[in-house]
RONUTI-6845 format. One record per atom (N, C-alpha, C, O): x, y, z; residue in three letters. Coordinates in pm, whole numbers, plus 32768, in hexadecimal, padded with zeros to 4 digits. Each point is the difference from the previous one (the first is absolute). Example, Ala and Ser with C-alpha at 12.3 -4.5 7.8 and 13.67 -1.06 7.14 Angstrom:
<rs>
85277DC7830CALA
7FA780778000ALA
805A80788000ALA
80687FFE8042ALA
7F75806B7F76SER
805280778006SER
7FB3806D8049SER
8033806F8011SER
</rs>
This chain:
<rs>
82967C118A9AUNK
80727FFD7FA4UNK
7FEB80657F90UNK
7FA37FF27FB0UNK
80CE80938047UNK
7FED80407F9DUNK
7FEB7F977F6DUNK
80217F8B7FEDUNK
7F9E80D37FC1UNK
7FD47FF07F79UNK
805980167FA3UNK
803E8066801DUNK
7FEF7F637F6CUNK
805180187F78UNK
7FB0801A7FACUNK
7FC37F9A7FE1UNK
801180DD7FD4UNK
7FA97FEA7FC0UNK
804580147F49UNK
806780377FDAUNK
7F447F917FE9UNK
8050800D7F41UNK
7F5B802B7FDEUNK
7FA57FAF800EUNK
804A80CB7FCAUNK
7F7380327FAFUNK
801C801D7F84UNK
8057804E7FDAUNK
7F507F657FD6UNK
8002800F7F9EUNK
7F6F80607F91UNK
7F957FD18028UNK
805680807F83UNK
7FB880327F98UNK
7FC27F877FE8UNK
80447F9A800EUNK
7F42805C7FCEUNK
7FB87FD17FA3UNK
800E7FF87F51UNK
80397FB57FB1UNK
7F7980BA8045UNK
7FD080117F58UNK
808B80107FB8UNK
803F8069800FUNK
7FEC7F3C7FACUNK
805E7FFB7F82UNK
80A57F9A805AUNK
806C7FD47FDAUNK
7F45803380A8UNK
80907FC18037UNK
7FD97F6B800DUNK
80497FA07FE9UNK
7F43805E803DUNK
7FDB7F678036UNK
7F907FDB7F98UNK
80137FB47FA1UNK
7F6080968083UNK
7F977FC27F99UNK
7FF780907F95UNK
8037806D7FFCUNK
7F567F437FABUNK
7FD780357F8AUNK
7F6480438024UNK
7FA77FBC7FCDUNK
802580BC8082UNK
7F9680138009UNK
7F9580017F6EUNK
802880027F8CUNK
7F547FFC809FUNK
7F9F803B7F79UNK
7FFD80707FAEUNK
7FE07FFE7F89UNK
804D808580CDUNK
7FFC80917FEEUNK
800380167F74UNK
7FAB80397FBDUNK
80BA7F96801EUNK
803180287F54UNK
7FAD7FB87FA3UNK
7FC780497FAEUNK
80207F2C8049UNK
7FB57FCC7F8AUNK
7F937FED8019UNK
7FB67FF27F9EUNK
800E800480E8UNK
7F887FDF7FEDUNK
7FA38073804DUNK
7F9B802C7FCAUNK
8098800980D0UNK
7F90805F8027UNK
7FFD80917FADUNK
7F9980327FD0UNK
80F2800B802BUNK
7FEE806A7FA9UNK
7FAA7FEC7F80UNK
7F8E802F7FFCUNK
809E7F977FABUNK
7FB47FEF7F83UNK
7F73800C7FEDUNK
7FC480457FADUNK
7FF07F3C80E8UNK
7F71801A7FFAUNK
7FCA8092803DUNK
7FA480437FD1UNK
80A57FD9809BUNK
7FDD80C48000UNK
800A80417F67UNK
7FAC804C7FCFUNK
80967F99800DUNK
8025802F7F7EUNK
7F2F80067FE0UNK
7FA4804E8016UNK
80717F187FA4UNK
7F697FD57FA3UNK
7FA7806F8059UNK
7FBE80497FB8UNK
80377FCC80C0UNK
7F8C8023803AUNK
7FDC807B8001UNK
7F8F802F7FF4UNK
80E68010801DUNK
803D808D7FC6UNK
7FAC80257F7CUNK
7FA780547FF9UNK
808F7F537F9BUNK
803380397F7EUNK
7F56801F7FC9UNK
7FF580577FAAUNK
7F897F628088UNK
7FA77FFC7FF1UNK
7FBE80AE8006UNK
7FB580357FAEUNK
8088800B80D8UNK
7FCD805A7FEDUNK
807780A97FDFUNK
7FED8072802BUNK
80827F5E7F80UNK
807F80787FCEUNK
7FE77FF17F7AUNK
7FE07F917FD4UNK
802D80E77FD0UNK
7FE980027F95UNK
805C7FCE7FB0UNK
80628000804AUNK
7FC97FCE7F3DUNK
807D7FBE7F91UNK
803A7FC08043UNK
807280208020UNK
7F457F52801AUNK
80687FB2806BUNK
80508008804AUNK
80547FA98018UNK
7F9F80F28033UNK
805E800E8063UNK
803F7FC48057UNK
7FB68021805DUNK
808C7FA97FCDUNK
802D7FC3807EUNK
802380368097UNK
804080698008UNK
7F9C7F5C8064UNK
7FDC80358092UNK
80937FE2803EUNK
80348040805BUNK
80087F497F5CUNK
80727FCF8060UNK
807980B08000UNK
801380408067UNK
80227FE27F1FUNK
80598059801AUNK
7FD380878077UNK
805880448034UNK
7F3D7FCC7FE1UNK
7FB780488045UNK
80027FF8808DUNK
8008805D8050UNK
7FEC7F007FCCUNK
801A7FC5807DUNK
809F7FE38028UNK
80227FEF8075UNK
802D800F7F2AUNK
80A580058012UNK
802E80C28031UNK
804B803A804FUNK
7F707FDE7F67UNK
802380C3801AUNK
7FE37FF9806FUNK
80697FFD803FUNK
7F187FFB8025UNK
7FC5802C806EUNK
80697FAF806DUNK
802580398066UNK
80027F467F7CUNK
80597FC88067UNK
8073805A7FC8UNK
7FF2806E8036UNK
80677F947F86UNK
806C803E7FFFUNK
800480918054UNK
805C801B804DUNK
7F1680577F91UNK
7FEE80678032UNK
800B7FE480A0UNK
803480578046UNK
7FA67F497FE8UNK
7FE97FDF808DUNK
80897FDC8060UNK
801D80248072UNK
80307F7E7F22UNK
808D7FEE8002UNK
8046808D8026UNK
801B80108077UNK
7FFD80437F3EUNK
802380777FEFUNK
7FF3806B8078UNK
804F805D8010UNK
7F4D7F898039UNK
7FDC804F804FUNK
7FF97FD4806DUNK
7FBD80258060UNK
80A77F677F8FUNK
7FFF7FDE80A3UNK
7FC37F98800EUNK
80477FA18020UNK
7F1980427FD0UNK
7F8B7FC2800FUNK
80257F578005UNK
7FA57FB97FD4UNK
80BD800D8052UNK
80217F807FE6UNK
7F977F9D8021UNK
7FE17FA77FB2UNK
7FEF806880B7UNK
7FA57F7A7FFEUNK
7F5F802C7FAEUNK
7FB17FA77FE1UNK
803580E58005UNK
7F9D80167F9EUNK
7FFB7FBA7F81UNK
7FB07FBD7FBEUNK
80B9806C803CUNK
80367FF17F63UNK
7FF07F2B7FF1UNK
80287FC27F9DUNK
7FAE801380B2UNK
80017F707FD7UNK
7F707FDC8024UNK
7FC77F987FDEUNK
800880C88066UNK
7F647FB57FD7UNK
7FA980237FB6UNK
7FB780627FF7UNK
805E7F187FB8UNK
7FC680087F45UNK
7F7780178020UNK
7FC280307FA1UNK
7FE87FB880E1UNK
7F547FF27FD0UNK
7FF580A38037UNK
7F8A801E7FEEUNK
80C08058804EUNK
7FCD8070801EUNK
806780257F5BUNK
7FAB802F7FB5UNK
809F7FCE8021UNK
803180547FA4UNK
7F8E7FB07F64UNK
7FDF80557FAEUNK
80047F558040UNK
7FAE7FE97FA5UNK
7F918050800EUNK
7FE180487FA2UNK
7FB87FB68100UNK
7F9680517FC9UNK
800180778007UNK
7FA180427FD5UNK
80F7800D807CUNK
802580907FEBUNK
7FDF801A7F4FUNK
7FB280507FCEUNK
80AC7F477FECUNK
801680207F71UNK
7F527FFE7FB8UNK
7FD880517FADUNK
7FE27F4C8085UNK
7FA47FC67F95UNK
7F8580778031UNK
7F8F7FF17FD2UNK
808F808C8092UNK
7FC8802F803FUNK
7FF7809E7FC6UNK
7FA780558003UNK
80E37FA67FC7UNK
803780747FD0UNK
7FD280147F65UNK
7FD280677FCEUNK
80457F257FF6UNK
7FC87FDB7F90UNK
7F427FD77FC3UNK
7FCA7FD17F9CUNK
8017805980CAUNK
7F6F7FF28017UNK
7FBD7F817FD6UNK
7F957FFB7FC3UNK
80B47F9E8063UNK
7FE17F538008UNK
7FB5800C804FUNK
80308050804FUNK
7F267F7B7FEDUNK
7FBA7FCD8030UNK
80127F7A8008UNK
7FBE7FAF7FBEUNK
80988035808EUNK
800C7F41801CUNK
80427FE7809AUNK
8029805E8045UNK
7FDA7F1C7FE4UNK
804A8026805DUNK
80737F627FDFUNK
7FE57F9A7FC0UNK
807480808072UNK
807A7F787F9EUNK
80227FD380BFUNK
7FEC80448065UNK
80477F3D7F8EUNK
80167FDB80B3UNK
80787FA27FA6UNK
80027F947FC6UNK
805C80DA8054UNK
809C7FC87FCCUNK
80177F508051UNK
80127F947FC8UNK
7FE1809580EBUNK
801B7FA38023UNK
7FBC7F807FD6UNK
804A7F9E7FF8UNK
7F4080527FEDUNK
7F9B7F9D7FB9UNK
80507FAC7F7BUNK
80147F8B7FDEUNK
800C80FF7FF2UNK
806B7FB77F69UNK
804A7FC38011UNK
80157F957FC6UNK
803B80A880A5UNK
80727FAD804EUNK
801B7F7B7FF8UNK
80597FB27FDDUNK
7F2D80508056UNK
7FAB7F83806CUNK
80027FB47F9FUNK
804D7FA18007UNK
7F67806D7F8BUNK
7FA17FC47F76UNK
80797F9F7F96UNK
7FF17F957FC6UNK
808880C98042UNK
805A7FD97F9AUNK
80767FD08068UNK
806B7FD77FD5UNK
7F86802D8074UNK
80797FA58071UNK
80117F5A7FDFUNK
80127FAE805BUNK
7FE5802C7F15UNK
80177F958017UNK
80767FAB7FA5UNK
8018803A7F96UNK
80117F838076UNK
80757FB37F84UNK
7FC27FFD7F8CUNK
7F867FEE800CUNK
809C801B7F96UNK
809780957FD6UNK
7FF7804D8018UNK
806B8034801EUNK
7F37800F7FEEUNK
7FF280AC8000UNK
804C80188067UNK
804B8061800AUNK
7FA37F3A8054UNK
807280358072UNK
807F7FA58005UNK
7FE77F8A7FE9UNK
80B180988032UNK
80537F89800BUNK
804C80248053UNK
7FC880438057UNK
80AD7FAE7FB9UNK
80587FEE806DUNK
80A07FE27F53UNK
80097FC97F93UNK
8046808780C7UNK
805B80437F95UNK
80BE7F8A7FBDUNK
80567FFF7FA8UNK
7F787FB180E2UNK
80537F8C7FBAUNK
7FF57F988035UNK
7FAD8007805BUNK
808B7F7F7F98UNK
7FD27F6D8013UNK
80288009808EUNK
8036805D803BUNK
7F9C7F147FFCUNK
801B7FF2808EUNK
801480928064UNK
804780048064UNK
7F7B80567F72UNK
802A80398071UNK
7FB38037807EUNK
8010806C8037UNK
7F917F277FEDUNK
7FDE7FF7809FUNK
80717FC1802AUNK
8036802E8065UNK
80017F677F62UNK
80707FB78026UNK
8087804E8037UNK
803E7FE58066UNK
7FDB80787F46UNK
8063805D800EUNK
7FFF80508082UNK
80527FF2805CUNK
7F2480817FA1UNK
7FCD80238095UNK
80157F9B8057UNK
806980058040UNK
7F417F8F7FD5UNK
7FFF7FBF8039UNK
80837FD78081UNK
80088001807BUNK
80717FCE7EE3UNK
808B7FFE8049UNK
803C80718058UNK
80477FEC8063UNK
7F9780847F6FUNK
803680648043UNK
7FD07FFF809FUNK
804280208063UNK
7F217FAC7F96UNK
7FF780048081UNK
80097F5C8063UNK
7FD87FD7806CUNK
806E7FFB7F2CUNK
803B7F988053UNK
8075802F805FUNK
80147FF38079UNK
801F80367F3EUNK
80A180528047UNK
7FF5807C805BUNK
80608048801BUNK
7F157FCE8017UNK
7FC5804D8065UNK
7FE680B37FFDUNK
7FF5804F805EUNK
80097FBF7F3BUNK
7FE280517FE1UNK
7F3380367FD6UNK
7FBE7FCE7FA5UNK
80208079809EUNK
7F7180587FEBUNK
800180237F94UNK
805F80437FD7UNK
7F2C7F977FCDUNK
7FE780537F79UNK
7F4C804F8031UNK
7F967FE8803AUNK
80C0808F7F70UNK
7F69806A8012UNK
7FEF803E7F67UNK
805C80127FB0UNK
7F3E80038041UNK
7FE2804E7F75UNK
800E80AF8029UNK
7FDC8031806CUNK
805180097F3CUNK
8003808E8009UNK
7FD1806B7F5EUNK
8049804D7FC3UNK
7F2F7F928023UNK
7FE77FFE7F95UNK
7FA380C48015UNK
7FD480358066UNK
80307FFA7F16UNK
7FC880907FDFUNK
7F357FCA7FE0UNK
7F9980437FF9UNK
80857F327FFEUNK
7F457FD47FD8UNK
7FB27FEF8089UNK
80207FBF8063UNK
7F7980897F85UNK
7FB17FF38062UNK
7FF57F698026UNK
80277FB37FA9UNK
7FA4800F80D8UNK
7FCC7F867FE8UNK
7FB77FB77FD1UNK
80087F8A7FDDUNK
7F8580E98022UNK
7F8F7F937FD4UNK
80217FFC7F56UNK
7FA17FD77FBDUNK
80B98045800BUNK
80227FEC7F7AUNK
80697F848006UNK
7FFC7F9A7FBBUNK
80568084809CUNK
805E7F7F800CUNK
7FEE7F76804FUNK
80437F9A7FECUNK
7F6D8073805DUNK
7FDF7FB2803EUNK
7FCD7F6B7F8EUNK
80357F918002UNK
7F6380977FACUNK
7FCA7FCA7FD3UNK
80567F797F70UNK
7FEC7F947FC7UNK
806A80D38044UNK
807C7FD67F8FUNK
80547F9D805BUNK
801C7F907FD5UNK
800D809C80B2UNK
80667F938041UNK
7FAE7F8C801EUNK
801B7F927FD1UNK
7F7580858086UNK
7F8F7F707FD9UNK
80447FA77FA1UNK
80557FA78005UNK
7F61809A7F9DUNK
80067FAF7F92UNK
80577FCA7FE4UNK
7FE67F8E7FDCUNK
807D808A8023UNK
80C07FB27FDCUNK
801E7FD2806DUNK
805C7FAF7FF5UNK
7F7680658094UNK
80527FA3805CUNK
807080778032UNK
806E7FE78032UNK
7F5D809A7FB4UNK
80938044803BUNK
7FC4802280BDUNK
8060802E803EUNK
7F4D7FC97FFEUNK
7FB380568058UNK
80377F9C8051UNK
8027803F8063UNK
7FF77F3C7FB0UNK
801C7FC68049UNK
80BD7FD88046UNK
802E7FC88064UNK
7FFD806B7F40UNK
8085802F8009UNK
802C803A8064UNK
80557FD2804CUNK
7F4E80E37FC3UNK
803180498024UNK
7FC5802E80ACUNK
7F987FE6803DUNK
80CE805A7FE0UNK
7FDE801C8094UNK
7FC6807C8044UNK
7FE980238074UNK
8006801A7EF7UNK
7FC480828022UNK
800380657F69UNK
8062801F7FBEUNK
7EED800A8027UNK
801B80567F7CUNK
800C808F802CUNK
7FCB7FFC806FUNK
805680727F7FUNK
80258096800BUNK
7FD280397F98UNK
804680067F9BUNK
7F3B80308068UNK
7FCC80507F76UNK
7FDD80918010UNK
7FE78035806CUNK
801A7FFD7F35UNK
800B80B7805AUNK
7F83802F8044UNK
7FF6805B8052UNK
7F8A7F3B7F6EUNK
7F7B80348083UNK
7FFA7FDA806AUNK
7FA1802D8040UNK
80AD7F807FFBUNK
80277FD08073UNK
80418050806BUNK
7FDA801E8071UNK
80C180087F31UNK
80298047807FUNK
8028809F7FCEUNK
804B804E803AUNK
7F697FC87F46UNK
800580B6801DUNK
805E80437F61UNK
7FEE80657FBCUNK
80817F1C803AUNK
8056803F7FC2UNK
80227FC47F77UNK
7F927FDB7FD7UNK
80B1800F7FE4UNK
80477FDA7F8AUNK
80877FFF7FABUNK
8039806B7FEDUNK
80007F147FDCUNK
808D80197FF6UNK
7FFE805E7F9DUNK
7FAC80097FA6UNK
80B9803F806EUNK
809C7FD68052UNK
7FE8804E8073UNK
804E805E800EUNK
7F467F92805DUNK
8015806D8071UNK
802B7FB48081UNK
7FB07FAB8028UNK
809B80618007UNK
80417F82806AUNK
7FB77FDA806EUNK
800E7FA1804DUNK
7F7180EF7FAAUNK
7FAB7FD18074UNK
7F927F667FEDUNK
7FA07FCB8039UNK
80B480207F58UNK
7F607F8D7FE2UNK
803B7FAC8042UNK
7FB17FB6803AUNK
80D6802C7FDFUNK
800A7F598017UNK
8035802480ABUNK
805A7FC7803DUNK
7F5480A17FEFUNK
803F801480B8UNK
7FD77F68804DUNK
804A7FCE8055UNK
7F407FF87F84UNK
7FD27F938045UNK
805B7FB67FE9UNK
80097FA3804FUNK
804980617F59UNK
80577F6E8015UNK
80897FF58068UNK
80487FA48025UNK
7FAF81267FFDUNK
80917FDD8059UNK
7FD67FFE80A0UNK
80577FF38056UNK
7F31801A7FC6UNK
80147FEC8093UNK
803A7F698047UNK
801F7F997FC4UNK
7FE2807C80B3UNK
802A7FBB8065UNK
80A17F8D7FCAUNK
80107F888013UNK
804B80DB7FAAUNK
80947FFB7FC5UNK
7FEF7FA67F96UNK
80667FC37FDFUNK
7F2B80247FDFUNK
7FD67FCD7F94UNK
807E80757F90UNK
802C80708017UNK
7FE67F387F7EUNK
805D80347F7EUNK
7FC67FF27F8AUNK
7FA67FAC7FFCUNK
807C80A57F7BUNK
7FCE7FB87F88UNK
808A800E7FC5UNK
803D806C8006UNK
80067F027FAFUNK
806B7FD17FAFUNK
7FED80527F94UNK
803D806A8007UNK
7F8D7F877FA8UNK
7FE57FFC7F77UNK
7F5D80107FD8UNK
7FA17FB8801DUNK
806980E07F82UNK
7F527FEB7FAEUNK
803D7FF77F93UNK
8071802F7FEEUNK
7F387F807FA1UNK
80047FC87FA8UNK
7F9180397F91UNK
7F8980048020UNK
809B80207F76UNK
7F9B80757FA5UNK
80347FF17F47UNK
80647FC97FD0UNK
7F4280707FF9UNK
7FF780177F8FUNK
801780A87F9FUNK
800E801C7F89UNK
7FEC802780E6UNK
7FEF80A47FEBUNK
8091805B8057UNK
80127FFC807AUNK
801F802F7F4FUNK
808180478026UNK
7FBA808F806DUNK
803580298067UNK
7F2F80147F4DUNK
800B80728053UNK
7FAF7FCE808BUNK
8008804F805EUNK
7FA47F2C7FBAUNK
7FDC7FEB8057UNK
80207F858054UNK
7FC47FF6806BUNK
80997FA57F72UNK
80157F968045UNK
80AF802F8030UNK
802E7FF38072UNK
800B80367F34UNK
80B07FF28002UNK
7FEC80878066UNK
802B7FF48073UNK
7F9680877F68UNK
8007806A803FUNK
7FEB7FD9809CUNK
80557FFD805AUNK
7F227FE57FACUNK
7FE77FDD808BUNK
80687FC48054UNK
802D80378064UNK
80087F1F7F5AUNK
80617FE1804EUNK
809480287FE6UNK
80627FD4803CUNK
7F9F806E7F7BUNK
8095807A8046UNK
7FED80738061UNK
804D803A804CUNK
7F4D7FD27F9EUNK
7FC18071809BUNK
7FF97FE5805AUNK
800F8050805CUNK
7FD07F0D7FBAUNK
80197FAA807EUNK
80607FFF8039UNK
80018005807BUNK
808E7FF27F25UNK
80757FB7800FUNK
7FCB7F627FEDUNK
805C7FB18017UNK
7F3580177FC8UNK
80197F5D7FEEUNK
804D7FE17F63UNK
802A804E7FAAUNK
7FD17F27805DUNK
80357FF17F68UNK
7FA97FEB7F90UNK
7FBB7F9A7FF8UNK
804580E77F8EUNK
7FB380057F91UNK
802C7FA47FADUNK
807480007FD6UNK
7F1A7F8E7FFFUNK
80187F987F86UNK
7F9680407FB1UNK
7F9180168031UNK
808E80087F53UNK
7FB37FFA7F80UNK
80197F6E7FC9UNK
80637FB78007UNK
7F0880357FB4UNK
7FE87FA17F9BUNK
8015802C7F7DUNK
7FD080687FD4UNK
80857F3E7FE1UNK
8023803C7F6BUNK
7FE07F6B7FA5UNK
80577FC67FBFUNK
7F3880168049UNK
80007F827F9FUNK
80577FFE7F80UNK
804B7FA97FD3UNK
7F9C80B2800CUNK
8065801A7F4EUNK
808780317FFCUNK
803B80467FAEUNK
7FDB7F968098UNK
80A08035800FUNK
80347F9C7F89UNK
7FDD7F937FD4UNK
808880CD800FUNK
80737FCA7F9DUNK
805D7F60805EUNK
80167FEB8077UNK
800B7FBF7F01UNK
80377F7C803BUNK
806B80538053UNK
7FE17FF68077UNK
808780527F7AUNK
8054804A800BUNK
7FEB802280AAUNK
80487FD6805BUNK
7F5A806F7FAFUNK
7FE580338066UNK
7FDF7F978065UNK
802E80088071UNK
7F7E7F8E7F68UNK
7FD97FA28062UNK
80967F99800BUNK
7FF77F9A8045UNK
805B807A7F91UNK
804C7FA57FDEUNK
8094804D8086UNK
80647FC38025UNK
7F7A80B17FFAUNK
801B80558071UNK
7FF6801F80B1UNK
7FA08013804BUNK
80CA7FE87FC5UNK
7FB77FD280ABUNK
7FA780668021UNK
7FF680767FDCUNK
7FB57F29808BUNK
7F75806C8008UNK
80368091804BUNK
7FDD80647FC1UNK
805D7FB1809BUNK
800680618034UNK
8062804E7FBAUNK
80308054804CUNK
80047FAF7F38UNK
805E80427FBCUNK
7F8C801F7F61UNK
803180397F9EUNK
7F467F9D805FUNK
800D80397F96UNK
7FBD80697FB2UNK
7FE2800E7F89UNK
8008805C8118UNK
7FA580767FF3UNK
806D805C7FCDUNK
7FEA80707FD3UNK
80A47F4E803BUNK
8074805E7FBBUNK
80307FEE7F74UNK
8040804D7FB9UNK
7F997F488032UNK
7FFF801A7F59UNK
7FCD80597FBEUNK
7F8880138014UNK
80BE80447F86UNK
7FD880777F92UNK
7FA27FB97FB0UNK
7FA7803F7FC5UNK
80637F418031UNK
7F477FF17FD8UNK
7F9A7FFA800EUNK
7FA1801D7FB6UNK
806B7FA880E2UNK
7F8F80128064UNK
7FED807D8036UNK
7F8A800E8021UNK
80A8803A7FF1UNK
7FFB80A48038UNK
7FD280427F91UNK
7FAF805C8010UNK
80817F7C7F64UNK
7F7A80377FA3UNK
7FA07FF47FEBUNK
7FB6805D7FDFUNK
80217F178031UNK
7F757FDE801FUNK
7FB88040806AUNK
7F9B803A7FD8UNK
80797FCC80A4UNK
7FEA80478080UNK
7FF980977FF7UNK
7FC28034805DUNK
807680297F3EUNK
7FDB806F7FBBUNK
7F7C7FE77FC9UNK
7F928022802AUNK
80867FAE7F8CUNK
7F9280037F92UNK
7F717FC4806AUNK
7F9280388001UNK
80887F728039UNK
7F787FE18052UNK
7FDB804D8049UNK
7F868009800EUNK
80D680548043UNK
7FEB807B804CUNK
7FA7804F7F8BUNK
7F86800C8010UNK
80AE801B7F97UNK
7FD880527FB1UNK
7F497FEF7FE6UNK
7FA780558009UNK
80567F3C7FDEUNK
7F917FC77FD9UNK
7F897FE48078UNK
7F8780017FE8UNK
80A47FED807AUNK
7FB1802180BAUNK
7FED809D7FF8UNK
7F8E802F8002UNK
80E080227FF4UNK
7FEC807B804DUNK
8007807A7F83UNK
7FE380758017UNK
80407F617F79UNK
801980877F98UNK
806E805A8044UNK
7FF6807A800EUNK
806D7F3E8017UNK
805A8054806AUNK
80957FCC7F71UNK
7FFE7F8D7FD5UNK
805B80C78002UNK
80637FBB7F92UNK
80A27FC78083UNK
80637FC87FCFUNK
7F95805180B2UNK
80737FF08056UNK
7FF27FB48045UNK
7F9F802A803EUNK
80857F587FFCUNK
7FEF7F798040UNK
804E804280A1UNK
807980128009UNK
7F3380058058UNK
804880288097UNK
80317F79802DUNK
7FCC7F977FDCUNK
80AA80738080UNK
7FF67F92803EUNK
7FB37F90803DUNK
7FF17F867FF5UNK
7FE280E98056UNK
7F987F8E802FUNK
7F897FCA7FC9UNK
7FA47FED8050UNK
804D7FFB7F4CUNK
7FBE7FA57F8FUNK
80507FD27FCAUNK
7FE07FDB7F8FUNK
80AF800C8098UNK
805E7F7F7FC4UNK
7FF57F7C8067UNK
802A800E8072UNK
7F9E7F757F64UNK
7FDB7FB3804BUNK
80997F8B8037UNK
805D7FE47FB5UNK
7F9B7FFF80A1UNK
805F7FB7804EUNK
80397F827FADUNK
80777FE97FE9UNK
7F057FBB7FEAUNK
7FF77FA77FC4UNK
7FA67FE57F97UNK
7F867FFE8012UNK
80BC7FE97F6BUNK
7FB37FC67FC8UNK
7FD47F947FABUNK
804A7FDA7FA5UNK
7F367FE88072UNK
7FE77F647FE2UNK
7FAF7FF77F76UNK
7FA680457FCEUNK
80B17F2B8001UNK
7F76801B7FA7UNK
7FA67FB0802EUNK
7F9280277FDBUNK
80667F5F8076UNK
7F9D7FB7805EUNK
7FE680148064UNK
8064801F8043UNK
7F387FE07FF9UNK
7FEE7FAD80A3UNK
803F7FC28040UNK
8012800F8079UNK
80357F727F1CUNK
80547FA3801AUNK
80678024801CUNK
804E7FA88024UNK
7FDD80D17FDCUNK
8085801C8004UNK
8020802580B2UNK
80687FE4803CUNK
7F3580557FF2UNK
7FD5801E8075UNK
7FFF7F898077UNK
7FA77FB08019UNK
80E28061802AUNK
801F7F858064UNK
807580588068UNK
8035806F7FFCUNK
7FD07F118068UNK
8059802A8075UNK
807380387FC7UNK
800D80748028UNK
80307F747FA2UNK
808680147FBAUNK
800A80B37FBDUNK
805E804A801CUNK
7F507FD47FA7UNK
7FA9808D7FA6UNK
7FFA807C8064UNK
802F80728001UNK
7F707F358065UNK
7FC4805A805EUNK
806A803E8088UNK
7FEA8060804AUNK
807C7F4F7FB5UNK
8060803B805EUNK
8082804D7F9DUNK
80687FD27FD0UNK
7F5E80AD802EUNK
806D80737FBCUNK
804A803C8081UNK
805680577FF2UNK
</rs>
């Protein structure tokens, strides 16, 4: 029996990884020991991924333990840092969470109504892995897609080829990022949902599939473009199909456009 599949992003859509408050920071301390006037290592390690970004390099550009000791290498750090270890170390509640209430419950339902959920995330695994553990997301899903796996990275359509064989489909990916979740699935042709937790009452107060056309939401969607890509012109296809400000919003009813 063909497959339905709904893939969803990880980081900022579903959970709360370590990266930001807790593993960066301690690179930071370990760093700062040997840069002169308290320098800091993290902006250093954001340049080298962006440079990597830039050039194509998509699935380079996300593995933090070769671009850390590229950097700490360049900088003539004698240490050696095992990102994934940190990972590992700070993977636990709070440091790690999961981005709104009940929502294994939510997944869950979706795949009551027969639908395949797969992850289609830009994080390596052994970084994510350790985070879905921990929250209970790993058991959900029916399959993770990370770019050391199969080669590539969103928005490149070759990442999610495993999901269309044998007349297998994907409905809907589900994301947080206009240049890599919405892009990707308008390249598909599937249906792009962005997550907009902060949306105006106004806006949520809007039918979902009408309110990527609001002049307020399309300014926002500028400005977030802007802020992903340093690009000042919003292309189509980073205008997303749907957009939610929950999970919850995400049901049979949504998903048939």
């Amino acid at each position: 029996m063909a497959k339905k599949w709904i893939t969803f992003d990880l980081d900022g859509t579903l959970m709360q990884n370590p990266f930001g408050d807790w593993v960066f920071p301690e690179i930071d301390r370990v760093a700062e020991r040997y840069l002169d006037n308290g320098q800091k290592i993290f902006p250093e390690l954001v340049l080298e991924h962006r440079m990597r970004m830039s050039s194509g390099r998509i699935v380079e550009a996300y593995d933090w333990d070769n671009i850390v000791q590229e950097v700490f290498a360049k900088k003539g750090i004698q240490v050696k840092i095992n990102v994934e270890e940190l990972v590992r170390k700070h993977s636990v509640p709070p440091k790690v969470s999961l981005l709104e209430d009940n929502l294994i419950k939510g997944l869950q339902g979706l795949k009551e109504h027969g639908y395949s959920l797969g992850v289609v995330t830009n994080g390596f695994e052994k970084y994510q892995k350790p985070v879905m553990d921990a929250l209970g997301l790993t058991k959900i899903f029916d399959v993770v897609i990370t770019p050391e796996k199969v080669g590539y990275g969103k928005p490149q359509m070759e990442m999610v080829e495993e999901l269309l064989h044998g007349g297998n489909e994907i409905i809907a990916h589900v994301g947080d990022r206009l240049n890599h979740d919405v892009v990707l699935a308008n390249k598909l042709g599937v249906l792009s949902v962005l997550l907009f937790p902060t949306m105006s009452e106004a806006i949520k107060q809007t039918a979902i599939s009408k309110r990527s056309e609001r002049r307020d939401c399309l300014d926002w969607l500028r400005e977030k473009w802007g802020s992903e890509t340093n690009e000042n012109s919003l292309p189509n296809n980073a205008i997303p199909k749907l957009v939610i400000q929950s999970i919850h919003e995400l049901n049979v009813e949504t998903l048939i456009q």
